[in-house]
C-alpha positions in Angstrom: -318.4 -170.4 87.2 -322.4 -170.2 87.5 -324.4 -172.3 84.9 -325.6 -169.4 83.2 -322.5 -168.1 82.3 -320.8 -171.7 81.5 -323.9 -172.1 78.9 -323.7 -169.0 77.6 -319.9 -169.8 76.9 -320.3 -173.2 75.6 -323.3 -171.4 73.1 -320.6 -169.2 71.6 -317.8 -171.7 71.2 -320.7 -174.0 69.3 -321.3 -170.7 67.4 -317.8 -169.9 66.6 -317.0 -173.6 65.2 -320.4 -173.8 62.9 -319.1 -170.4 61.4 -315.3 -171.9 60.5 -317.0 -174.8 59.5 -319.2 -173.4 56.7 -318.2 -173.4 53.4 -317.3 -169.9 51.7 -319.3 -168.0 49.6 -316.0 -168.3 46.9 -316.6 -172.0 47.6 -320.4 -172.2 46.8 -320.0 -170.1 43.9 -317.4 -172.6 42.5 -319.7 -175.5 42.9 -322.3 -173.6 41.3 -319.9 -172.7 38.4 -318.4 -176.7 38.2 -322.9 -177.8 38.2 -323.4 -175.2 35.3 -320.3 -176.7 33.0 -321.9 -179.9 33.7 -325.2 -178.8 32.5 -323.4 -177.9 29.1 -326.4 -177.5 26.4 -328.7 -179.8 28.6 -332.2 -178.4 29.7 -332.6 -175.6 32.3 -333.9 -175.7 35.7 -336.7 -173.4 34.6 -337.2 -175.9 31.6 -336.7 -179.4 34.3 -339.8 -178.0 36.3 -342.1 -177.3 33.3 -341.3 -181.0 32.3 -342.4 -182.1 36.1 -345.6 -179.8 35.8 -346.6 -181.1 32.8 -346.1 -184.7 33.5 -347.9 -184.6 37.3 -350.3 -181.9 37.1 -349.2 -180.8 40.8 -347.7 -178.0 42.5 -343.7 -177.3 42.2 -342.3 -176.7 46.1 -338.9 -177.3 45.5 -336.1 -177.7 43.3 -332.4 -178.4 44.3 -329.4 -179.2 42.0 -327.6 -182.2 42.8 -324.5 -184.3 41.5 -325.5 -187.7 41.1 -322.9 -189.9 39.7 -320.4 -187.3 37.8 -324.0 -185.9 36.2 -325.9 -182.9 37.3 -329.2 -183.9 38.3 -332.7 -181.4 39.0 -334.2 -182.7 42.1 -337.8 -181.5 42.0 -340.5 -181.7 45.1 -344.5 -181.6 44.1 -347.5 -181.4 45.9 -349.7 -183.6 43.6 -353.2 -182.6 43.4 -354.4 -185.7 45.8 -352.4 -183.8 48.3 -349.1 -186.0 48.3 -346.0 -184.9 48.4 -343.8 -186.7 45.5 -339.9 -186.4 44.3 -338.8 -186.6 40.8 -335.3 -186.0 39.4 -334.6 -184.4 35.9 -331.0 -185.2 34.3 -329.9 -181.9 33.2 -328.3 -183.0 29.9 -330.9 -185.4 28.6 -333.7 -184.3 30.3 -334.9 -187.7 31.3 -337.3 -187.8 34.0 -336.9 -190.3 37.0 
């Protein structure tokens, strides 16, 4: 079998078993459901990033939601105005910042 054609087979396997192993959307939409209920009447993710702004002064680049210890958990990314890049996490029920 020429190289080209072994590679280009090998490509398509690696392919194939990537795609099985992803998650499914039902899957993701579960986990997003199961992160909301743990939310309950905590702050929003709209809200967690206001707090961040307000307490740094810097640019919001990215916010993830995390499960940190049973308790959902707003993981926010700034570009502070000195140019650094900073991390600072939000608990969604009490709103404490970290």
């Amino acid at each position: 079998m020429p190289d080209a054609l072994r590679r280009r087979a090998v490509v398509a396997c690696l392919a194939m078993l990537a795609a099985l192993s992803a998650p499914a959307p039902a899957v993701l939409a579960k986990e997003a459901l199961a992160q909301d209920a743990l939310a309950g009447e905590g702050i929003s993710e709209d809200a967690a990033v206001a707090l961040v702004r307000e307490q740094t002064d810097g640019k919001v680049v990215r916010v993830d939601r995390k499960t940190e210890g049973g308790r959902l958990v707003y993981r926010v990314r700034v570009l502070t105005p000195d140019g650094r890049l900073r991390e600072y996490r939000v608990d969604a029920a009490t709103g404490a910042l970290r």
